[in-house]
C-alpha positions as CSV (number, residue, x, y, z in Angstrom):
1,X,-44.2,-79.5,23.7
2,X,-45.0,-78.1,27.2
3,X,-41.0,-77.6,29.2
4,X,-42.3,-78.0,32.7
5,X,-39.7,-76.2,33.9
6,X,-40.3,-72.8,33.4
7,X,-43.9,-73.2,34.6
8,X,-45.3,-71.3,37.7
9,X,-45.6,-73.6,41.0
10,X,-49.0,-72.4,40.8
11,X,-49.3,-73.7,36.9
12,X,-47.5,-77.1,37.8
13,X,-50.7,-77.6,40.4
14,X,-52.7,-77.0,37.7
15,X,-51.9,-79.9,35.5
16,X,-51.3,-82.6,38.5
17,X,-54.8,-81.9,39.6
18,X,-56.4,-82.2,36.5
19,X,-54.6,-85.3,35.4
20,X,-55.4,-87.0,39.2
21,X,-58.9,-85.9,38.2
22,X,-59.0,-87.4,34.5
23,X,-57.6,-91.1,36.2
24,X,-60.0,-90.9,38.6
25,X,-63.0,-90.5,36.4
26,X,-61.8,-93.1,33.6
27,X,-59.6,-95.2,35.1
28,X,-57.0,-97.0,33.0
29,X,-57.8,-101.1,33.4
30,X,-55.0,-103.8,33.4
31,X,-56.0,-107.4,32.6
32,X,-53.9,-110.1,33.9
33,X,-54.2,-113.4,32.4
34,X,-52.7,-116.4,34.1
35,X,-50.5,-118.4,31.4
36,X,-52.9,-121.7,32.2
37,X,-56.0,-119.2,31.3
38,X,-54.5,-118.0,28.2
39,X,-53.7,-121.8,27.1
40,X,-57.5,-122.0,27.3
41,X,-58.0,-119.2,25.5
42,X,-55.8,-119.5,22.8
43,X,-57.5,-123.7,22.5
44,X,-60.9,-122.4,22.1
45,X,-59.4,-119.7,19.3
46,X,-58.0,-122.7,17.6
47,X,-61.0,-124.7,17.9
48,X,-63.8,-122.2,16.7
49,X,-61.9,-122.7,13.4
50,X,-63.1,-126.1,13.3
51,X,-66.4,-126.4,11.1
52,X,-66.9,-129.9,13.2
53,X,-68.6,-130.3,16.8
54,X,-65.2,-130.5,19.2
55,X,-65.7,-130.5,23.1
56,X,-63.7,-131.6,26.4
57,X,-65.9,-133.5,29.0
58,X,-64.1,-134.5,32.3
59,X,-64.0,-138.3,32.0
60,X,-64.9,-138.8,35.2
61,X,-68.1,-137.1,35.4
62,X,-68.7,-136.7,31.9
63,X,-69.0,-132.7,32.4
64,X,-68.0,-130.7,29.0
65,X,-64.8,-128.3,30.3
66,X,-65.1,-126.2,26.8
67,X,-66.8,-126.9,23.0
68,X,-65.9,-125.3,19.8
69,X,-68.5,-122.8,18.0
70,X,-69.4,-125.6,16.1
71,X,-70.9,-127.2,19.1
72,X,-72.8,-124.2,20.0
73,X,-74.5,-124.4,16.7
74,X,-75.9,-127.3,16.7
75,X,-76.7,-128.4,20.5
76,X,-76.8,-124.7,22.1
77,X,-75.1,-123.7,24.9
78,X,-73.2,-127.2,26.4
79,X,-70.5,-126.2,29.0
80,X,-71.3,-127.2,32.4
81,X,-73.5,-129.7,31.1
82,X,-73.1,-133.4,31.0
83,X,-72.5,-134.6,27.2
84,X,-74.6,-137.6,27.7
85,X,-77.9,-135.1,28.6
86,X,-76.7,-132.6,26.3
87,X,-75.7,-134.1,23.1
88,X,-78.4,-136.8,23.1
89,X,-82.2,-136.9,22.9
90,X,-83.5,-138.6,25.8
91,X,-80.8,-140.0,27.0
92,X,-81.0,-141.0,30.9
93,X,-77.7,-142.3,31.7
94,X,-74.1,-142.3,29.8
95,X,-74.4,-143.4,26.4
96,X,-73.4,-147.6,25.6
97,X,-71.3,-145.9,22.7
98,X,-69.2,-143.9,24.7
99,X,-65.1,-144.4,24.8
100,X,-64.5,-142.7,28.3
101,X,-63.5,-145.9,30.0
102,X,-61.1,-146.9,27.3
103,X,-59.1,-143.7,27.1
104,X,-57.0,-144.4,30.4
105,X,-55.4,-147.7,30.5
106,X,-54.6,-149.1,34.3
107,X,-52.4,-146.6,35.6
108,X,-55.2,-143.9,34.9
109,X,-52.8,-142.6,32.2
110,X,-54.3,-141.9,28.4
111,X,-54.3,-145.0,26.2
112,X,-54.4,-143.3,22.8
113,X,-56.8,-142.3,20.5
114,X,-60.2,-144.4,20.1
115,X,-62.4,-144.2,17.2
116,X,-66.2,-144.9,17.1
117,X,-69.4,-144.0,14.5
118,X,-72.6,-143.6,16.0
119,X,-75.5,-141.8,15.0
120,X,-76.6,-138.4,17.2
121,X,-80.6,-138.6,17.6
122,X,-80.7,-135.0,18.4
123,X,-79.4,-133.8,15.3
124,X,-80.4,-137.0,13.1
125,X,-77.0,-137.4,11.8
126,X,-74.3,-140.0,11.8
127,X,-70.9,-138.5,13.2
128,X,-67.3,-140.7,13.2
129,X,-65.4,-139.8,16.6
130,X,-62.1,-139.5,17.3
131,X,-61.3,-139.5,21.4
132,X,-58.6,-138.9,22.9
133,X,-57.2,-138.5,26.7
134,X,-55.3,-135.7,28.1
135,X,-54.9,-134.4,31.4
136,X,-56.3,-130.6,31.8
137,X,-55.4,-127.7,33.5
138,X,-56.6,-128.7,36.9
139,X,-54.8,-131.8,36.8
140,X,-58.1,-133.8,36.2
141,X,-58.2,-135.9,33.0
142,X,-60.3,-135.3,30.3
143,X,-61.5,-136.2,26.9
144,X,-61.0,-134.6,23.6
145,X,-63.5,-135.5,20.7
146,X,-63.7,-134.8,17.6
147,X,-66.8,-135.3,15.6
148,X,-67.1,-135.3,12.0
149,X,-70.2,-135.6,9.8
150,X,-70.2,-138.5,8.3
151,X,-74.2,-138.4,7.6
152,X,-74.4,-137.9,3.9
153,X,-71.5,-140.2,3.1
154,X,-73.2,-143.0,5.4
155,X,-77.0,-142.4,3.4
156,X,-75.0,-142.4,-0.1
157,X,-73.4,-145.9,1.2
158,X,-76.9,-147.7,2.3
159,X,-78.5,-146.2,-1.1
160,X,-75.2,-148.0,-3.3
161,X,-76.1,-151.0,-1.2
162,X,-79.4,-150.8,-2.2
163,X,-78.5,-150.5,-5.3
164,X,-76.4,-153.2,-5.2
165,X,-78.6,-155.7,-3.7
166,X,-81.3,-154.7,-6.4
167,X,-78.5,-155.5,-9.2
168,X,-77.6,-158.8,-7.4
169,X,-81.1,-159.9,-7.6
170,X,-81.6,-158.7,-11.2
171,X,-78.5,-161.0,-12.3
172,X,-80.3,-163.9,-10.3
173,X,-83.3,-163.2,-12.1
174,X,-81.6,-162.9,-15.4
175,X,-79.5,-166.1,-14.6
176,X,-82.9,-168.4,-13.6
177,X,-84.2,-166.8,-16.8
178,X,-81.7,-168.3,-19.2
179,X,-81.3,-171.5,-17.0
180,X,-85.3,-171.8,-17.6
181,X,-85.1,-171.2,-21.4
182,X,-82.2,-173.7,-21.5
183,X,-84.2,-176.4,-19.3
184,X,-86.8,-175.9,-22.0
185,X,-84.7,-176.0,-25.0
186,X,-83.0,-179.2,-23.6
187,X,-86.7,-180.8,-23.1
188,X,-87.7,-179.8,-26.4
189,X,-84.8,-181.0,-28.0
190,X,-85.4,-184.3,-26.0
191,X,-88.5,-185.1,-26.9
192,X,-88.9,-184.0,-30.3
193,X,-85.9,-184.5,-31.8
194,X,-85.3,-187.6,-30.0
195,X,-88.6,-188.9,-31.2
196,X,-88.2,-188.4,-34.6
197,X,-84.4,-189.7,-34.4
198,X,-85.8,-192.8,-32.6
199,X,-88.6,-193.2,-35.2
200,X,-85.9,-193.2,-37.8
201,X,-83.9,-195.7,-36.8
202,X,-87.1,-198.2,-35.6
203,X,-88.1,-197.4,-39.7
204,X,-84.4,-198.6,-40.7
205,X,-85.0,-201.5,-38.6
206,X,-88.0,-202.7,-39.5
207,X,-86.9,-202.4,-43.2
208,X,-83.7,-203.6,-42.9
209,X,-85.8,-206.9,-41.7
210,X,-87.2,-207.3,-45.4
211,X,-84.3,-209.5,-47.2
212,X,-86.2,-210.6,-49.9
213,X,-87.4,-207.3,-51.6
214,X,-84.0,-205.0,-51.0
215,X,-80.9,-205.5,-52.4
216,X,-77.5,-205.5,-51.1
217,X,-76.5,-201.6,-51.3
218,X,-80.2,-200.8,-49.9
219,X,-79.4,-203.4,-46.8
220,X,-76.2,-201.0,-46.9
221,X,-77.6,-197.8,-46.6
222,X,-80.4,-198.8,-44.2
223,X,-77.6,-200.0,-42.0
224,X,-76.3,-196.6,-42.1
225,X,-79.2,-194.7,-41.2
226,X,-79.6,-196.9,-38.0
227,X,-76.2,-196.3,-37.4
228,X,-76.4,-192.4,-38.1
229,X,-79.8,-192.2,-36.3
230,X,-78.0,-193.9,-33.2
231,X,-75.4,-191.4,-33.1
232,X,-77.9,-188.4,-33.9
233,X,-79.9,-190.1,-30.6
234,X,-76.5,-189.8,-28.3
235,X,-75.8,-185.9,-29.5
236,X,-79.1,-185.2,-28.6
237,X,-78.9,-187.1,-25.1
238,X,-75.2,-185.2,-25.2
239,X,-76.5,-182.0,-26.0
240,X,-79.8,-181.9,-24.0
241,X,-77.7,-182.7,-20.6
242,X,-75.2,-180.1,-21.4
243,X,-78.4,-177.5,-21.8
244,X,-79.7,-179.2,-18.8
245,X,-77.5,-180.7,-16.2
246,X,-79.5,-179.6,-13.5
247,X,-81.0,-183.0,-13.2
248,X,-78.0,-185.2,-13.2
249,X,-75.3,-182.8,-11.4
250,X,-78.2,-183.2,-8.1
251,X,-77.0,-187.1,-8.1
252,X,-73.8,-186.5,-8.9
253,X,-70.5,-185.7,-6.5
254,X,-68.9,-183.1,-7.9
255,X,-65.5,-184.8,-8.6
256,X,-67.7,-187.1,-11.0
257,X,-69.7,-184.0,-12.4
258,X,-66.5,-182.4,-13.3
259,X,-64.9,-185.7,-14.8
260,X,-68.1,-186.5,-16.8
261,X,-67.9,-182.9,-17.9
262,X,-64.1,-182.8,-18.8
263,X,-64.4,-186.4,-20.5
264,X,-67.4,-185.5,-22.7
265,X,-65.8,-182.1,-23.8
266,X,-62.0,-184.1,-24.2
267,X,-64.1,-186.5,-26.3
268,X,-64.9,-184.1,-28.8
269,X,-61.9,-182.2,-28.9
270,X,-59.5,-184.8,-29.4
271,X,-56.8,-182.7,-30.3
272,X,-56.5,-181.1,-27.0
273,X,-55.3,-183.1,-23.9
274,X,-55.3,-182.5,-19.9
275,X,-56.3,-183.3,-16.3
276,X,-58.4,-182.7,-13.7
277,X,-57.1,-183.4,-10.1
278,X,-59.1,-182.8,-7.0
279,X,-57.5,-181.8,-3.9
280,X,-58.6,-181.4,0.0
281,X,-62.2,-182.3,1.1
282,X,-63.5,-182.2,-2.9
283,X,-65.7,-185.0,-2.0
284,X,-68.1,-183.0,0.2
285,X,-71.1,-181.7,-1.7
286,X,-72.1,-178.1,-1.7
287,X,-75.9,-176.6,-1.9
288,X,-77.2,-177.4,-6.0
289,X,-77.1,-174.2,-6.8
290,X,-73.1,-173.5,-6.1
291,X,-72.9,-176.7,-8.1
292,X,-74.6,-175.9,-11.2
293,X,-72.8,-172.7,-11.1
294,X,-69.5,-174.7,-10.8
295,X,-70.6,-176.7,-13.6
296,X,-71.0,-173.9,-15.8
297,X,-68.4,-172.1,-15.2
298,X,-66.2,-174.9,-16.0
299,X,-68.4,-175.4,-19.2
300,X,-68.1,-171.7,-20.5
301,X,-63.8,-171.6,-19.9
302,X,-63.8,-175.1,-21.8
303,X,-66.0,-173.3,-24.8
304,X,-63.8,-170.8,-24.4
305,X,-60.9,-172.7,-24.8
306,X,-61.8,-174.6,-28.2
307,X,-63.1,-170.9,-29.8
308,X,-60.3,-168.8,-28.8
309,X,-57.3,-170.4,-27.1
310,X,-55.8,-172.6,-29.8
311,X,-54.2,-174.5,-26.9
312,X,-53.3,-178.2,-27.0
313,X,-53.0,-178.4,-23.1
314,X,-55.5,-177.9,-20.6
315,X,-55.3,-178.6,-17.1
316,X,-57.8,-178.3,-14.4
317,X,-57.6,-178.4,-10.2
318,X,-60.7,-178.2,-8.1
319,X,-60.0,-178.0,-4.5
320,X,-61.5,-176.8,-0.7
321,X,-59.2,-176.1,1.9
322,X,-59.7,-174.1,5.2
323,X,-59.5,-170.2,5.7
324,X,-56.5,-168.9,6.8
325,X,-55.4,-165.1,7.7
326,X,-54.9,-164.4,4.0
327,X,-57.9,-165.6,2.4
328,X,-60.0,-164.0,5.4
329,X,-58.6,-160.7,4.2
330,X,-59.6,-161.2,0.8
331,X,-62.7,-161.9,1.3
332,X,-63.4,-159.5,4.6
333,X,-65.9,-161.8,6.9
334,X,-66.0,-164.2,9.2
335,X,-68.4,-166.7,8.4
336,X,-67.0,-169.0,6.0
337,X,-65.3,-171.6,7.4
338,X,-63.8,-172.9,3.5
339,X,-62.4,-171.8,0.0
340,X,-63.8,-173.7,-2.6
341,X,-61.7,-173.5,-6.2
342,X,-61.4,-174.1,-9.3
343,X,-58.3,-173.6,-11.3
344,X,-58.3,-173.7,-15.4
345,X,-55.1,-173.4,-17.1
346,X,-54.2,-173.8,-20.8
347,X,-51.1,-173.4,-22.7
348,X,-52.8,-171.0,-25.3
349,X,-52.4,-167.8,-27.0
350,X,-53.5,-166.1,-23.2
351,X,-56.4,-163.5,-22.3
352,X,-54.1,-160.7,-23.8
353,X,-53.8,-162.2,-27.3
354,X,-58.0,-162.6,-26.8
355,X,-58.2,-159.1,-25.0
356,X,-59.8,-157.6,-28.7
357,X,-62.5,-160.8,-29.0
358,X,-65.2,-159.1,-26.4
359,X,-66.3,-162.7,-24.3
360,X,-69.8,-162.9,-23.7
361,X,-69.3,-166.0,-22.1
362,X,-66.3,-164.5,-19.6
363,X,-68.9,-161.7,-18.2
364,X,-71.5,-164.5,-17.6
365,X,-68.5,-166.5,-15.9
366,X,-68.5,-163.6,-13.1
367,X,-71.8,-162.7,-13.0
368,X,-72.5,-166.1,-12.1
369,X,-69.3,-165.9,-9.5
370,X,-71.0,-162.7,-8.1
371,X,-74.1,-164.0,-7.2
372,X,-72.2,-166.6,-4.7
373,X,-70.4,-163.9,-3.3
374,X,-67.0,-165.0,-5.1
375,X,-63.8,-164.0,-6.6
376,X,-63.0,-164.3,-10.7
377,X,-59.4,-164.1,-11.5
378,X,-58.3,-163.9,-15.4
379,X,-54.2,-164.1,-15.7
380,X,-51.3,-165.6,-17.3
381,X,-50.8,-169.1,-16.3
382,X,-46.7,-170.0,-15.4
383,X,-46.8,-173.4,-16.0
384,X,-48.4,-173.9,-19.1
385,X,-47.4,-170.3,-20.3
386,X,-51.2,-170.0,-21.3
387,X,-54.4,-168.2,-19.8
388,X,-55.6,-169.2,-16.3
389,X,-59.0,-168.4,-14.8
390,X,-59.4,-168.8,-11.1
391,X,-62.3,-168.8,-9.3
392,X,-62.9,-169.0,-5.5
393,X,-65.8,-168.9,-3.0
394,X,-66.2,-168.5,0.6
395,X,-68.2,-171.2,1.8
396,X,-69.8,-172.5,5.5
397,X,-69.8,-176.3,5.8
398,X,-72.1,-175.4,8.6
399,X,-74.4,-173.5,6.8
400,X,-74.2,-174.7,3.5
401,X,-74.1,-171.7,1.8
402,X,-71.8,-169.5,0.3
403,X,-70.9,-166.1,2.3
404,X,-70.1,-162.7,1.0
């Protein structure tokens, strides 16, 4: 180390000049950074870490303040710029998305955050914003938003939706299918079986009109085959409508469908015993096929009931009632104006007990209930301490049609 001290004046010179010289021909440069500028700084830092489009446009003139790296990317260089002729293809005016006028609330303050989805025609891609109102360095107020990529989600959602709809109109399909083959099953069985019943019995009448030639017991058992043929002719009839009850349910209410349904079935199932009650506007009708669908469901849990349930009670509510706040919820529209629904309970062994007997006849149940956009619910029922299957759809009066 040099001790200045014991140096010649002349020596002293020396170095001063040379160092005077050195400054002067690289001089040393001092950067002063305001603490507003380096809150700037230190945002865009922040920002560039983003992997999302982010910019700040001056909500009053729509002018982008600052954008991430991200933004750079994909629309080039935007500051300066307006969003609206930056950040969209052909776009001659501020975009009808936009949120600027509902990030300040009256007293020009910021309301909160807003979110929107809109698709970006530059970049053929659908982004979800979030917006947000702050006031900036200058004291003007701005915008933050946030973009993210929402494209591939939104193309996987119409594609399941797709799918969907294809699967909704399969089950139709495979639902008109088996009401077709049923139709024809219950015509066949009509006609030729219930032609050859009939000619029995007109051949036990016409013999049982010969007294003379037959005795006693053959009087007997002629009577018997009228009598058997008469009840073989009202299965048939019973059998063919339940295959069938297209034609009848179209002139029925459906109170007296599901009466005539619940007495025919109670009628062969003597052991069991129950109610049907109908509540609210039941009376009104509903479009044919909602009621061939109600029909059917109510046939299939009753089927189910004498196979599996070993129950000896079996009560049953239909009812329509307006929407209300919960129910809207549930079913998440607003263009039904009505529930309808039907409520089977039994005081059986319950769906658990039943849980290891696969029911065809269930999965039909909410197929079917799909197809009208409604709701199948399989539980314990509390007052009968049995199984209970509710069912409910939305439904316009207005309309007439069911609404998903």
């Amino acid at each position: 180390m040099t001790i200045y001290s014991k140096l010649s004046k002349s020596e002293l010179i020396t170095i001063i000049e040379g160092y005077e010289k050195t400054h002067r021909e690289y001089p040393t440069e001092i950067k002063v950074t305001s603490p507003e500028n380096f809150a700037v700084e230190l945002l865009q830092a922040v920002l560039d870490t983003i992997d999302e489009p982010i910019y700040i446009v001056e909500i009053a003139t729509s002018i982008i303040v600052l954008a991430n790296k991200k933004t750079t990317q994909l629309f080039g260089s935007v500051k300066g710029e307006r969003c609206w002729e930056k950040l969209q293809k052909q776009q001659s005016t501020v975009c009808d998305f936009c949120t600027n006028p509902s990030l300040l609330n009256e007293h020009q303050l910021p309301n909160g955050a807003h979110k929107s989805i809109y698709k970006n025609n530059l970049v053929n891609t659908w982004y979800q914003c979030n917006d947000q109102a702050l006031e900036w360095i200058d004291g003007t107020m701005v915008a933050i938003k946030t973009a993210v990529d929402i494209g591939q989600i939104k193309n996987l959602t119409e594609e399941l939706n797709t799918l969907l709809k294809k699967n909704k109109t399969a089950k139709q399909e495979f639902v008109s299918l088996i009401e077709k083959e049923r139709r024809q099953l219950s015509h066949d069985l009509h006609d030729e079986m219930g032609q050859i019943a009939t000619a029995i019995k007109l051949n036990a009448g016409y013999l049982s009109g010969d007294h003379d030639t037959q005795s006693d017991q053959h009087h007997a058992a002629i009577a018997d085959i009228e009598e058997l043929s008469t009840s073989m002719l009202d299965i048939i009839r019973g059998v063919s409508n339940r295959l069938n009850p297209r034609n009848f349910i179209g002139v029925l209410s459906i109170p007296d469908m599901l009466q005539a349904l619940f007495d025919d079935w109670t009628s062969r199932n003597i052991q069991l015993k129950g109610c049907i009650t109908f509540e609210g506007r039941s009376d009104i009708d509903v479009d044919i096929d909602l009621k061939q669908t109600l029909y059917r469901i109510c046939q299939e849990a009753l089927t189910n009931i004498t196979k599996h349930a070993n129950a000896t009670q079996v009560d049953i509510s239909y009812r329509i009632y307006k929407k209300d706040t919960a129910n809207l919820i549930e079913f998440n529209n607003n263009l039904h104006t009505h529930i309808i629904e039907l409520d089977i309970q039994d005081n059986g062994v319950g769906f658990n007990k039943q849980i290891n007997e696969p029911s065809l006849g269930l999965k039909f149940m909410s197929e079917r209930v799909q197809l009208h956009n409604g709701l199948l619910h399989t539980e314990s029922s509390d007052r009968l301490n049995g199984a209970r299957l509710l069912v409910r759809f939305p439904y316009s009066f207005s309309t007439g049609k069911a609404h998903d």
